[in-house]
ROMAR-937235 format. One line per field, with one value per residue: x, y, z of N, C-alpha, C in turn; residue in three letters; residue number from 1. Coordinates in steps of 0.05 Angstrom, whole numbers, always signed. Layout:
! ROMAR-937235
n_xx: [X; ...]
n_yy: [Y; ...]
n_zz: [Z; ...]
ca_xx: [X; ...]
ca_yy: [Y; ...]
ca_zz: [Z; ...]
c_xx: [X; ...]
c_yy: [Y; ...]
c_zz: [Z; ...]
residu: [ALA; ...]
num: [NUM; ...]
This chain:
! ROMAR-937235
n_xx: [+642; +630; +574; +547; +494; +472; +411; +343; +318; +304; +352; +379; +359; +352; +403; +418; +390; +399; +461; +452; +427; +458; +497; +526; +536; +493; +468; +422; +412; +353; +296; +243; +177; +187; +233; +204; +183; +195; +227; +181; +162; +205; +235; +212; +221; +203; +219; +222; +236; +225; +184; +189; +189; +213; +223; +267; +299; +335; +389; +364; +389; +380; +415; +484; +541; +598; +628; +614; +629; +636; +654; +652; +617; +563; +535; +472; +442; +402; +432; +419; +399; +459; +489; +466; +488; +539; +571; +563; +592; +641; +652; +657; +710; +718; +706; +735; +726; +682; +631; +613; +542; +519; +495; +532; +555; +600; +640; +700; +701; +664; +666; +706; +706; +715; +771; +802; +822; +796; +760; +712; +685; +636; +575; +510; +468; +409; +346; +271; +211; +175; +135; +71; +79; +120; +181; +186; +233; +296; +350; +390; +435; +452; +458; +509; +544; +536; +577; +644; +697; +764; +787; +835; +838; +876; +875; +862; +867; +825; +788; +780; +757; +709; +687; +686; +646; +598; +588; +578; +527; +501; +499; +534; +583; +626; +693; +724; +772; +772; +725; +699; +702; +659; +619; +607; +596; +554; +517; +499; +482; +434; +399; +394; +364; +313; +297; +277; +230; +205; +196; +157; +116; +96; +112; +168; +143; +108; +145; +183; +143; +149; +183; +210; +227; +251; +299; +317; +329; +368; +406; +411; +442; +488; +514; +528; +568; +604; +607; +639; +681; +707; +729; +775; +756; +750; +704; +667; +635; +668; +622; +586; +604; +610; +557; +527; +564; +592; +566; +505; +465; +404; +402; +411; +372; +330; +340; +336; +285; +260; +272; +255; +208; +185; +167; +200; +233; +198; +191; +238; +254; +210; +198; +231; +204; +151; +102; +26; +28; +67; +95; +145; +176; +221; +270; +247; +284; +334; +343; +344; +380; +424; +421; +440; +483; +513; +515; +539; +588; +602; +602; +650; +664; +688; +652; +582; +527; +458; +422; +412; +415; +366; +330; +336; +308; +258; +255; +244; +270; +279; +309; +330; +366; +334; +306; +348]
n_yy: [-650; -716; -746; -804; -810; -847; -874; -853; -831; -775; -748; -754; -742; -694; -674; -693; -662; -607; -611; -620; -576; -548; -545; -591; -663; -710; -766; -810; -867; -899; -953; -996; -967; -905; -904; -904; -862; -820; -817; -805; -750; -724; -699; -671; -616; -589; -531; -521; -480; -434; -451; -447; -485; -534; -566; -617; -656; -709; -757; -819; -884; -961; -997; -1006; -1015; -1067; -1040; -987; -918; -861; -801; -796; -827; -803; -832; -842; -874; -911; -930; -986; -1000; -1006; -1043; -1081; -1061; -1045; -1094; -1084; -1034; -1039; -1073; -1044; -1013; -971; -918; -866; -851; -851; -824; -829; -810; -816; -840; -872; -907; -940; -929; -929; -983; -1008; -1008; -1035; -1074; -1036; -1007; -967; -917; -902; -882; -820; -802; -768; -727; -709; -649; -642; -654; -677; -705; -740; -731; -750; -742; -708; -675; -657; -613; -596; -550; -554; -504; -511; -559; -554; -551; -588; -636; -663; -704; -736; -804; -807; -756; -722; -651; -659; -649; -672; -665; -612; -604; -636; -610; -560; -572; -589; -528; -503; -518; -495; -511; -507; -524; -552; -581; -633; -660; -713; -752; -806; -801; -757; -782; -825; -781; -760; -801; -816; -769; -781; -819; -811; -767; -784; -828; -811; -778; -826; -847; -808; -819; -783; -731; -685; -630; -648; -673; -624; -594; -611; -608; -644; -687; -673; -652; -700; -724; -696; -701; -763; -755; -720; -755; -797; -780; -753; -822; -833; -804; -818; -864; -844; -820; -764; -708; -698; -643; -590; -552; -583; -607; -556; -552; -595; -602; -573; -514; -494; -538; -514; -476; -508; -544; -499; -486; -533; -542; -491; -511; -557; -554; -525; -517; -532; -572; -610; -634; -646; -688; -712; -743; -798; -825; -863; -848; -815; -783; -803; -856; -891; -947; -960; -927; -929; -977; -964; -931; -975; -1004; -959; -949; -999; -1005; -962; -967; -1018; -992; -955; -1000; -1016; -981; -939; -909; -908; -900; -901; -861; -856; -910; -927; -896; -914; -962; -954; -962; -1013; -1059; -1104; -1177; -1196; -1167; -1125; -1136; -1111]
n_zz: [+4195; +4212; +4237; +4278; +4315; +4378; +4388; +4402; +4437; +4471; +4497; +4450; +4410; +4412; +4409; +4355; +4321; +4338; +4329; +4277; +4251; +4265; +4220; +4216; +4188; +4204; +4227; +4260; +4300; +4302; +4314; +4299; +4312; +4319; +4281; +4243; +4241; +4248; +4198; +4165; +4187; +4217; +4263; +4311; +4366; +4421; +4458; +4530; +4554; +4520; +4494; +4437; +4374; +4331; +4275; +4241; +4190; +4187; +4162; +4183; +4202; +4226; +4242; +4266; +4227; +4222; +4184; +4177; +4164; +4212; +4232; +4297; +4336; +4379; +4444; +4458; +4508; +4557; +4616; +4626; +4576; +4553; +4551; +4514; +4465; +4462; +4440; +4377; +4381; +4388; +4346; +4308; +4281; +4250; +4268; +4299; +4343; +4405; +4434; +4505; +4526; +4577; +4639; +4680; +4728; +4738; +4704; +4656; +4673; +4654; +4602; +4575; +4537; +4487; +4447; +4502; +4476; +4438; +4464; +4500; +4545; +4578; +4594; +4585; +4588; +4585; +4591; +4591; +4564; +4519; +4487; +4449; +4391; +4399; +4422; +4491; +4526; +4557; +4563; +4622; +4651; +4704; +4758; +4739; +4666; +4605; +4605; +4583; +4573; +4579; +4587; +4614; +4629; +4608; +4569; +4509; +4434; +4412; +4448; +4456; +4407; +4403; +4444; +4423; +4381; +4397; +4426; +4381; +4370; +4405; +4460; +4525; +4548; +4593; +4613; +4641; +4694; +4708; +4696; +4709; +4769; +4765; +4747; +4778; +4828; +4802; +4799; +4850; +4874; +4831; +4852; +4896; +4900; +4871; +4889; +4936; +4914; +4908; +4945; +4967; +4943; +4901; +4855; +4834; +4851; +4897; +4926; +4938; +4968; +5017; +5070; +5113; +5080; +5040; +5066; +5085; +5034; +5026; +5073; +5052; +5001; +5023; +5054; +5021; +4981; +5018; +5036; +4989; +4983; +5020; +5001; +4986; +4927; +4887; +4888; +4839; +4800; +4830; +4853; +4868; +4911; +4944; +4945; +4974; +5018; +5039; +5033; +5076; +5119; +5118; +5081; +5032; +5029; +5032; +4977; +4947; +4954; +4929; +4874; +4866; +4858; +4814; +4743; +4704; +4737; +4746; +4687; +4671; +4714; +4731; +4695; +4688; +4730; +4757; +4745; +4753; +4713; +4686; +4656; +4657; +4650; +4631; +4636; +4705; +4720; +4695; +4742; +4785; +4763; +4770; +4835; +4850; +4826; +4858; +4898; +4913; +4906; +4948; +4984; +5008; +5033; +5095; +5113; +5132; +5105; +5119; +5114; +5058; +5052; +5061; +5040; +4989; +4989; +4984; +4935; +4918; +4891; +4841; +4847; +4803; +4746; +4705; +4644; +4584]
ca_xx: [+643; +599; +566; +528; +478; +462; +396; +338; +301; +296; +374; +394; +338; +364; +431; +417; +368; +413; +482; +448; +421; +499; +512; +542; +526; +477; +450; +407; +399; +334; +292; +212; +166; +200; +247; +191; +155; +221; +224; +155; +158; +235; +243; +192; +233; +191; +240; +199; +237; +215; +159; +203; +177; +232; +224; +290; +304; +357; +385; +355; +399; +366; +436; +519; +558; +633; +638; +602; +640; +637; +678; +647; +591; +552; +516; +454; +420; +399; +454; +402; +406; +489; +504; +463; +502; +570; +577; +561; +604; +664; +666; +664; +735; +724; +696; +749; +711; +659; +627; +580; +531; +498; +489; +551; +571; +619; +667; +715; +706; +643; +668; +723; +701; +725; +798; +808; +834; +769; +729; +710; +666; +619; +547; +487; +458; +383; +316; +256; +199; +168; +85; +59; +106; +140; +201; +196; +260; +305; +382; +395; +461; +452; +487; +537; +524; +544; +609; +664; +733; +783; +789; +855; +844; +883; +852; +868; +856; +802; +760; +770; +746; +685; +667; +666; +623; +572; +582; +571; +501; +476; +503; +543; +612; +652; +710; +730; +794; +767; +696; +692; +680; +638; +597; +603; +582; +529; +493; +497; +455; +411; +393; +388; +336; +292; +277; +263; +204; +189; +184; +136; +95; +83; +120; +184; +133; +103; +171; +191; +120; +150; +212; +224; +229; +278; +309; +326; +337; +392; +420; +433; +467; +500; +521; +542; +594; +631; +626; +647; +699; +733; +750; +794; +746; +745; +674; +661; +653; +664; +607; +572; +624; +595; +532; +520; +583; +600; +544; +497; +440; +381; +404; +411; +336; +311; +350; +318; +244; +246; +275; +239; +168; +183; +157; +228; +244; +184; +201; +268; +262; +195; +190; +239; +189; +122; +77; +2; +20; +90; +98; +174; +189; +258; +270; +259; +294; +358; +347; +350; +411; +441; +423; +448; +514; +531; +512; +560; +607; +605; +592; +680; +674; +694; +639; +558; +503; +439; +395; +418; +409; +335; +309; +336; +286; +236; +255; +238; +301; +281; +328; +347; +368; +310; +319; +350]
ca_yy: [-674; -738; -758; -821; -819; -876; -869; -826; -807; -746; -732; -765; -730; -664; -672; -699; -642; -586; -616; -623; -554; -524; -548; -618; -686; -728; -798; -830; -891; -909; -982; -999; -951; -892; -897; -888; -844; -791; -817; -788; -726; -714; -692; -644; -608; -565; -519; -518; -452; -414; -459; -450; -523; -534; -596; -627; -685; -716; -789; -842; -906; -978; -1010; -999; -1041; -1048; -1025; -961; -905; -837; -784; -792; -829; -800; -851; -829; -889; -917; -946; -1017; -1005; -998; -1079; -1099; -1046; -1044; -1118; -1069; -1016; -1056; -1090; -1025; -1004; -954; -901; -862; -832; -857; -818; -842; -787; -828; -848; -900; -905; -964; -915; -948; -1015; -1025; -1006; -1053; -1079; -1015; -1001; -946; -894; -892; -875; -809; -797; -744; -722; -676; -632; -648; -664; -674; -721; -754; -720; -755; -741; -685; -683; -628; -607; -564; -552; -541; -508; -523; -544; -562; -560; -613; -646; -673; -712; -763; -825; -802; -732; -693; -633; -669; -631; -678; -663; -581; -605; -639; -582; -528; -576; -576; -506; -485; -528; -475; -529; -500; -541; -560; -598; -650; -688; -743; -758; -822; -796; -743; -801; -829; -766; -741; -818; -805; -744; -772; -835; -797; -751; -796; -852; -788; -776; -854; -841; -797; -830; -765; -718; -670; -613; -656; -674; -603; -582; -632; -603; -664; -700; -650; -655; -727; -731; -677; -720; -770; -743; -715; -784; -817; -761; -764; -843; -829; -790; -831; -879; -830; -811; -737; -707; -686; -615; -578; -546; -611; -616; -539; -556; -619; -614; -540; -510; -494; -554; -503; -466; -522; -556; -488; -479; -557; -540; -477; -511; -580; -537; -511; -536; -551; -591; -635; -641; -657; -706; -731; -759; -807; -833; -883; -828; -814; -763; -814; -885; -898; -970; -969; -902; -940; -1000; -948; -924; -988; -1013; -937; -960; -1020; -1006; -933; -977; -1036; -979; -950; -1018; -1014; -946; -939; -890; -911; -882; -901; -847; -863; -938; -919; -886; -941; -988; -952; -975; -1045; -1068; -1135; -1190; -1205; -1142; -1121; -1141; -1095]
ca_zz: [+4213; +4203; +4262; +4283; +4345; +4383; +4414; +4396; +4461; +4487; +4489; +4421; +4386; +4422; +4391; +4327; +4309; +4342; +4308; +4241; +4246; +4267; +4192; +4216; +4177; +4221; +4214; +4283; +4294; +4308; +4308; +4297; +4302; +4322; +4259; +4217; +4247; +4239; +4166; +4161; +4199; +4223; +4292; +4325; +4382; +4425; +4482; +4549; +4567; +4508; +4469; +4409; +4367; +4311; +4261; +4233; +4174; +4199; +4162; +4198; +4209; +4249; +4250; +4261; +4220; +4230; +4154; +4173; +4179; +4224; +4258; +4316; +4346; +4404; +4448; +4484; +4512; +4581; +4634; +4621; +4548; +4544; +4554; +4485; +4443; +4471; +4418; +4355; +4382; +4391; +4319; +4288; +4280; +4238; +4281; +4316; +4366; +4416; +4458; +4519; +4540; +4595; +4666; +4685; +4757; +4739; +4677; +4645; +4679; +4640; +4577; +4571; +4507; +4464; +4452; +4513; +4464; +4424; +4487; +4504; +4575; +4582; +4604; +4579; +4603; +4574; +4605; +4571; +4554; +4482; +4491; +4430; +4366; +4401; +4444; +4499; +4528; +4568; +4565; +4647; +4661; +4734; +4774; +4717; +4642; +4583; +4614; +4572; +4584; +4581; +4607; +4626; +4635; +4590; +4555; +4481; +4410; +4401; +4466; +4450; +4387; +4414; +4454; +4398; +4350; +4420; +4422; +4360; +4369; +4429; +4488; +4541; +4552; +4610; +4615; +4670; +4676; +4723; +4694; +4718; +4788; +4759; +4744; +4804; +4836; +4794; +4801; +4877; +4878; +4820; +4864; +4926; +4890; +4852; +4909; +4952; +4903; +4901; +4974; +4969; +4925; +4886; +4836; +4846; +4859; +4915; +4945; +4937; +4982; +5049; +5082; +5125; +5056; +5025; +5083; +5087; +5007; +5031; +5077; +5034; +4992; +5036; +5067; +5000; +4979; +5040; +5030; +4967; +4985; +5035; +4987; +4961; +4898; +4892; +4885; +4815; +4803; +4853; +4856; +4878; +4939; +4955; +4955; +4984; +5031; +5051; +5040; +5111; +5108; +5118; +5054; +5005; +5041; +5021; +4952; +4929; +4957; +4907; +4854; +4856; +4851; +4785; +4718; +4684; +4743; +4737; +4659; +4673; +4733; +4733; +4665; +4699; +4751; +4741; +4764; +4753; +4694; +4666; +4657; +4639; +4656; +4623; +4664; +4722; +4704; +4695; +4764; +4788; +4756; +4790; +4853; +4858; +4827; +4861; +4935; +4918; +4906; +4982; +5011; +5022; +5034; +5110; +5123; +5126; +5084; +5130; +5103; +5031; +5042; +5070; +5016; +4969; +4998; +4971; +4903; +4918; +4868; +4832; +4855; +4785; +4739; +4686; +4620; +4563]
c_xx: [+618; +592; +541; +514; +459; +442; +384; +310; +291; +335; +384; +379; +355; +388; +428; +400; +391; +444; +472; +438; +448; +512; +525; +522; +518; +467; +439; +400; +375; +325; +255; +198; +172; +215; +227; +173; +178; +230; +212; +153; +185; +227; +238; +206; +221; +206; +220; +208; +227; +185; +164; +193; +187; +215; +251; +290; +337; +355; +380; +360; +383; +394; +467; +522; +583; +645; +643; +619; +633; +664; +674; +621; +584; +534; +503; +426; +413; +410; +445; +402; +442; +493; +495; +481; +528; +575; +589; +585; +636; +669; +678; +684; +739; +715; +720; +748; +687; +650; +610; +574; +513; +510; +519; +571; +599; +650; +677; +709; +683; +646; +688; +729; +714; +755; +788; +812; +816; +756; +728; +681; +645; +581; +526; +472; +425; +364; +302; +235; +184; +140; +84; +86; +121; +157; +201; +218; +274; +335; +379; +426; +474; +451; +513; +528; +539; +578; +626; +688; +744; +783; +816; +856; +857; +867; +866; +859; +833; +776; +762; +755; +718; +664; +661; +650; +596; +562; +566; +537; +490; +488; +528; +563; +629; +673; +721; +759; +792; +728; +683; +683; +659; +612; +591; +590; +559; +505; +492; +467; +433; +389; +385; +357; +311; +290; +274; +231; +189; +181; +163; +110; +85; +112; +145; +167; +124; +126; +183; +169; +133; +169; +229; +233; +247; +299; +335; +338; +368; +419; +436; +450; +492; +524; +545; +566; +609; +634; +643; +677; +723; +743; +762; +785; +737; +707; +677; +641; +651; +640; +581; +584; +614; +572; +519; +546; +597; +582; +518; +478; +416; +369; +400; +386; +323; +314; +334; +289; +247; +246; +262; +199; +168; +175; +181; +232; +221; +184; +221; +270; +235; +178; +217; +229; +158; +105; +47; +8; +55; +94; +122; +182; +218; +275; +280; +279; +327; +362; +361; +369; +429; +445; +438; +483; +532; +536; +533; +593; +617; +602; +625; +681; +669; +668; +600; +541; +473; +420; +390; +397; +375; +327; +316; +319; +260; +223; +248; +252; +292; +312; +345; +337; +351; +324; +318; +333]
c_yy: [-691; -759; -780; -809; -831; -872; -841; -821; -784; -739; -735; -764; -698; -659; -682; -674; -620; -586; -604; -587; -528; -536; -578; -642; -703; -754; -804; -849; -894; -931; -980; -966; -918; -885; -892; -864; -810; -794; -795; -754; -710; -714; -659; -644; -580; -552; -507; -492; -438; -427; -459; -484; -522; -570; -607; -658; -684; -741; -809; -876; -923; -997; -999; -1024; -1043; -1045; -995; -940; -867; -825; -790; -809; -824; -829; -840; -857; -892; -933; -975; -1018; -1021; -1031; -1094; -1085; -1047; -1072; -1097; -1044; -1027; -1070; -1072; -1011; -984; -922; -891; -852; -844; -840; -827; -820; -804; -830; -873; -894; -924; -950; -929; -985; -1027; -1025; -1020; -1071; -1062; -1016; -974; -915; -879; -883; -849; -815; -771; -752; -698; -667; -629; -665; -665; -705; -723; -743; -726; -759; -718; -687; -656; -632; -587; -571; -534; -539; -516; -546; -550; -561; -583; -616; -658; -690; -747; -778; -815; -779; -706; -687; -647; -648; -646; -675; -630; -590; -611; -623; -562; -548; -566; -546; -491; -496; -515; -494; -510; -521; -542; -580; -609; -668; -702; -748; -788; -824; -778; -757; -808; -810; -759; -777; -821; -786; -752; -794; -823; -779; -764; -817; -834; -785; -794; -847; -830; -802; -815; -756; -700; -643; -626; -664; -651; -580; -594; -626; -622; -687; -698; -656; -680; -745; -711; -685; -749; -770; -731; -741; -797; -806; -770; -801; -853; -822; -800; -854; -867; -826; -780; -731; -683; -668; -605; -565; -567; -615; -589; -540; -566; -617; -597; -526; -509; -511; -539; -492; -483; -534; -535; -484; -504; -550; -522; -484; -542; -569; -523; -528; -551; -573; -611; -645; -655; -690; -725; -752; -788; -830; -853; -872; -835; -801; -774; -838; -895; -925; -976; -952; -923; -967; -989; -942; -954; -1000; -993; -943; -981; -1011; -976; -948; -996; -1013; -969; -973; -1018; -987; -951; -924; -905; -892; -902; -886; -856; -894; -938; -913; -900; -967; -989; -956; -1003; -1052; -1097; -1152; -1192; -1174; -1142; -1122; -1123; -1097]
c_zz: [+4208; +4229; +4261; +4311; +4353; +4392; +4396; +4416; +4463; +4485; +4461; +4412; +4387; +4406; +4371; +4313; +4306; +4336; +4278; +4238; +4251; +4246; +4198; +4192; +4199; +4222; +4253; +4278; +4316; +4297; +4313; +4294; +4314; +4295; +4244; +4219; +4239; +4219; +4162; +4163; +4212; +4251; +4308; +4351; +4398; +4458; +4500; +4543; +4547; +4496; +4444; +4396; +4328; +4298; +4236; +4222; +4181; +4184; +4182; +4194; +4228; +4249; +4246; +4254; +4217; +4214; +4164; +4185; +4189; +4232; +4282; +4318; +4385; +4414; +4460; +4481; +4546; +4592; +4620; +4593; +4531; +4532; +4529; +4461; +4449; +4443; +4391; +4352; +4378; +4365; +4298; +4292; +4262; +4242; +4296; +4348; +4374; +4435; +4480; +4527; +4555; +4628; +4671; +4705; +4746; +4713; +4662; +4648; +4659; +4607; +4569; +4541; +4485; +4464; +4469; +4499; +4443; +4437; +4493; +4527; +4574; +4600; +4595; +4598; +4595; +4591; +4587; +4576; +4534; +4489; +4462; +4412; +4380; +4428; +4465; +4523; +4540; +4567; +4592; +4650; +4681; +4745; +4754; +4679; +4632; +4597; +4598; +4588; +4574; +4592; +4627; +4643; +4632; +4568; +4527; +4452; +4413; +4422; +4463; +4429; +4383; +4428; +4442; +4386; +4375; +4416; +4402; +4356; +4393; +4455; +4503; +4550; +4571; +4606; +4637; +4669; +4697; +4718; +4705; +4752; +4783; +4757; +4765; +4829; +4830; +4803; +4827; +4887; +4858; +4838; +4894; +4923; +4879; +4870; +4934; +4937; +4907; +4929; +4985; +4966; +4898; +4863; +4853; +4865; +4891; +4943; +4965; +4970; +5019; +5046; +5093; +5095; +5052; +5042; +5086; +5057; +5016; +5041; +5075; +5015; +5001; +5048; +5044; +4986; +4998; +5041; +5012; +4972; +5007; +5029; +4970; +4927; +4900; +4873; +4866; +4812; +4831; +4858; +4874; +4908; +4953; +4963; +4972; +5016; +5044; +5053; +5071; +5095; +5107; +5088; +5031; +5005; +5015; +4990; +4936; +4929; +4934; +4879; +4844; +4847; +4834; +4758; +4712; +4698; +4746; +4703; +4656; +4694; +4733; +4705; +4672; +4723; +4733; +4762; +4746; +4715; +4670; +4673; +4639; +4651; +4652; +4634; +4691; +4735; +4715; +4720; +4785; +4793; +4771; +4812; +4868; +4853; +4846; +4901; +4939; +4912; +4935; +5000; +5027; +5035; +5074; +5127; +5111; +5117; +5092; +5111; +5079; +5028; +5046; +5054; +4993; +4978; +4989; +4944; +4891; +4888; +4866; +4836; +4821; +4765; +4717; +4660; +4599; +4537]
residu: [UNK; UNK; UNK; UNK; UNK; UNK; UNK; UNK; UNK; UNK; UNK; UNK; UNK; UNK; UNK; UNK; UNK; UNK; UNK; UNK; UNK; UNK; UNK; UNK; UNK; UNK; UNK; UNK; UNK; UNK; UNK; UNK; UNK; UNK; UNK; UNK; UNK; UNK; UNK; UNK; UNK; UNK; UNK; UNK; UNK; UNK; UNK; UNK; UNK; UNK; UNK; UNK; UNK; UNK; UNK; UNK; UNK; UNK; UNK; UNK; UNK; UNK; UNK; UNK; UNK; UNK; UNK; UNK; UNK; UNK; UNK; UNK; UNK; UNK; UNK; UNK; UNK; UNK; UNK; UNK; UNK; UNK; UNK; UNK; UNK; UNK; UNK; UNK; UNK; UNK; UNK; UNK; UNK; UNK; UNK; UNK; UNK; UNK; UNK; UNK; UNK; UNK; UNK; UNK; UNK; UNK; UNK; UNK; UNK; UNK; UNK; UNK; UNK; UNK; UNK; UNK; UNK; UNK; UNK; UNK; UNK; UNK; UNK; UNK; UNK; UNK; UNK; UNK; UNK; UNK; UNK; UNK; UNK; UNK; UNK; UNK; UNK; UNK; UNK; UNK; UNK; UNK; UNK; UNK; UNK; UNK; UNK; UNK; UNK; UNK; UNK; UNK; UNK; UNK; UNK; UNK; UNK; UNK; UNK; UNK; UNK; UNK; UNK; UNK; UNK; UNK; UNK; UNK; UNK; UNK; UNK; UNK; UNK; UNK; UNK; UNK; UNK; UNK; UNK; UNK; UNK; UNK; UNK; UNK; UNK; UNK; UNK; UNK; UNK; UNK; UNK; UNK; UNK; UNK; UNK; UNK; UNK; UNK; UNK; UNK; UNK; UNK; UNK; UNK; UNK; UNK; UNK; UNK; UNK; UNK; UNK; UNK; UNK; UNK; UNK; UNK; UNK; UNK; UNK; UNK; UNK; UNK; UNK; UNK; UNK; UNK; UNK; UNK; UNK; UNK; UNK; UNK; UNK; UNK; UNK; UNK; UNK; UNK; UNK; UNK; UNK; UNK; UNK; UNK; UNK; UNK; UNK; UNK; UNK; UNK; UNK; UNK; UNK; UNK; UNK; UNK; UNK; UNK; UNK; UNK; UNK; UNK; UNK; UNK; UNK; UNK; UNK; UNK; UNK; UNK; UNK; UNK; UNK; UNK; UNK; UNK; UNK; UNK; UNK; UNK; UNK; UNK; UNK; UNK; UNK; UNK; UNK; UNK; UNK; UNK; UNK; UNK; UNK; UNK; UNK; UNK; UNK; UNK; UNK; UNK; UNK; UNK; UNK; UNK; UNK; UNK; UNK; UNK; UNK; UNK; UNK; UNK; UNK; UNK; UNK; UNK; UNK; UNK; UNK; UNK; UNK; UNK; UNK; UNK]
num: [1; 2; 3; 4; 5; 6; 7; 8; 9; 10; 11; 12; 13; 14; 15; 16; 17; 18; 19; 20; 21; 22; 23; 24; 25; 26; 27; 28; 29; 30; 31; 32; 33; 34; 35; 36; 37; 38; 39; 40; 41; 42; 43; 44; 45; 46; 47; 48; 49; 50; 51; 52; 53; 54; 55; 56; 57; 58; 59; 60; 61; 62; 63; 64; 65; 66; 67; 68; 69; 70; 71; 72; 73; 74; 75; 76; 77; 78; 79; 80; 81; 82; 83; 84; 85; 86; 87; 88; 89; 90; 91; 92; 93; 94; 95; 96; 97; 98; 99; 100; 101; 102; 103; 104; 105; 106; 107; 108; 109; 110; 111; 112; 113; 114; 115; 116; 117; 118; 119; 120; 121; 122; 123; 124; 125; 126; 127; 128; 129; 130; 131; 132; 133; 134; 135; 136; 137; 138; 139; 140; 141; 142; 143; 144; 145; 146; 147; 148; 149; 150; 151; 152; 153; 154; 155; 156; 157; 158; 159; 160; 161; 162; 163; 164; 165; 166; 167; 168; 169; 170; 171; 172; 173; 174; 175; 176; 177; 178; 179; 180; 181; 182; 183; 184; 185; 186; 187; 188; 189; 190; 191; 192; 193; 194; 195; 196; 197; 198; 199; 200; 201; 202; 203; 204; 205; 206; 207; 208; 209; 210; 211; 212; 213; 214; 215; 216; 217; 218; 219; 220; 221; 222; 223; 224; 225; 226; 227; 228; 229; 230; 231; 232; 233; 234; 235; 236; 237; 238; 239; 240; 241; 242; 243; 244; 245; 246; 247; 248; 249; 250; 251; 252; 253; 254; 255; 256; 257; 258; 259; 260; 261; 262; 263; 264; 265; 266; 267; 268; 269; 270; 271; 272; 273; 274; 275; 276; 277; 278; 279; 280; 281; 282; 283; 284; 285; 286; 287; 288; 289; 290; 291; 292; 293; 294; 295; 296; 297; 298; 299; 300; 301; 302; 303; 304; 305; 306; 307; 308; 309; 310; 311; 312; 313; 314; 315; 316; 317; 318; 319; 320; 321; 322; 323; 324]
């Protein structure tokens, strides 16, 4: 299989390294100084959980052209990135396969551009941030791992097919046949969680230390599901509908405090944030754009999200959307 991937972050380094090393054909596209720097040196990959620190030559592409052809291209960019590339993606008709591995409350509606039948949906399961030349990194199975699916929602040969190449690269594979609320759900809880921190002012560990915090990040989430949910959008996986929504509130308070005070989850979440110890502008940028679009999603929703809308205040959201 000959794979493109869009995007070389922190997840679209992850999968271009750990493809090309499960025997696939790889190319990333990367642009300025980044592409040369993984000319130079490939793609230093160091795994919080173990310290393992791999280095992988991988081809290194800085443009799609709608000659160029793949099996497959993964995308892994940022929600605020999608809107300049979607053009490039759309001319190239010779790709049969797109996948998006990102953040996108809005699903389908924003992808409108592609023929439907090329599109594949999903989500990784990767954290991580760039420390110098090296990418460090965690594959979290919790609460869900690498998600897959259809626009439509049938299991297809070509989304089993998707999930063994993952597989066979060490990722852990679910399958969903409504990912577009999955999206909708998972950018719920990530917005509920990450302007809880802004709230704070501090880090997940710091969040994780204040119960009334946890607390109130709990309850919105809590809030935005069920407004979620009474516009008839079912809440992607279940496991998410347990937690947040069956689950006793004391239990899940205490289940976040232990798990926001751990290293991975400041690797994972606060490389995300424009803290003391991370300065991601395009990060928060992404958050941003989440915000805004997961709130005009519940503004019909019959049911209010107070706490939710509260701790979105603390994001102070530029009137006009930050430029890609």
């Amino acid at each position: 299989m000959n794979i493109l991937v869009y995007g070389a972050g922190v997840i679209g380094s992850v999968y271009a390294a750990r493809l090309q090393e499960a025997g696939y054909t790889v190319s990333l596209l990367a642009r300025g100084e980044r592409a040369v720097l993984l000319r130079a040196q490939g793609i230093v990959l160091e795994n919080a959980s173990t310290g393992q620190r791999t280095t992988t030559q991988v081809s290194v592409v800085e443009h799609l052209a709608p000659t160029d052809s793949y099996d497959v291209v993964i995308v892994a960019v940022r929600l605020n990135q999608l809107a300049s590339i979607l053009p490039d993606l759309a001319a190239n008709h010779q790709i049969p396969i797109v996948l998006f591995m990102l953040n996108n409350p809005e699903g389908m509606q924003r992808l409108e551009m592609l023929e439907a039948q090329r599109v594949v949906i999903g989500f990784p399961s990767i954290g991580g941030a760039r420390q110098g030349d090296v990418i460090r990194y965690i594959i979290a199975p919790w609460p869900v791992p690498m998600t897959l699916g259809e626009p439509d929602g049938r299991v297809t040969p070509r989304i089993r097919q998707l999930a063994t190449t993952f597989k066979r690269a060490g990722f852990s594979v679910g399958l969903n046949s409504d990912m577009q609320a999955w999206l909708k759900t998972h950018a719920i809880m990530d917005v509920g969680l990450l302007t809880a921190i802004v709230m704070t002012k501090g880090t997940s560990a710091q969040l994780g230390r204040t119960r009334k915090h946890v607390v109130m990040m709990v309850q919105a989430i809590h809030e935005g599901l069920l407004a979620l949910q009474a516009q008839d959008i079912p809440i992607m996986p279940f496991s998410m509908k347990a937690l947040f929504l069956w689950m006793p509130r004391w239990l899940v308070v205490m289940l976040w405090q232990s798990i926001l005070r751990t290293p991975i989850a400041a690797l994972g979440i606060d490389a995300h944030l424009n803290t003391d110890a991370h300065l991601n502008t395009g990060d928060l940028e992404e958050i941003h754009q989440m915000a805004r679009e997961i709130m005009g999603q519940l503004q019909t929703s019959p049911l209010a999200t107070p706490t939710l809308s509260h701790l979105i205040t603390f994001l102070e959201i530029p009137t006009e959307a930050g430029s890609v």
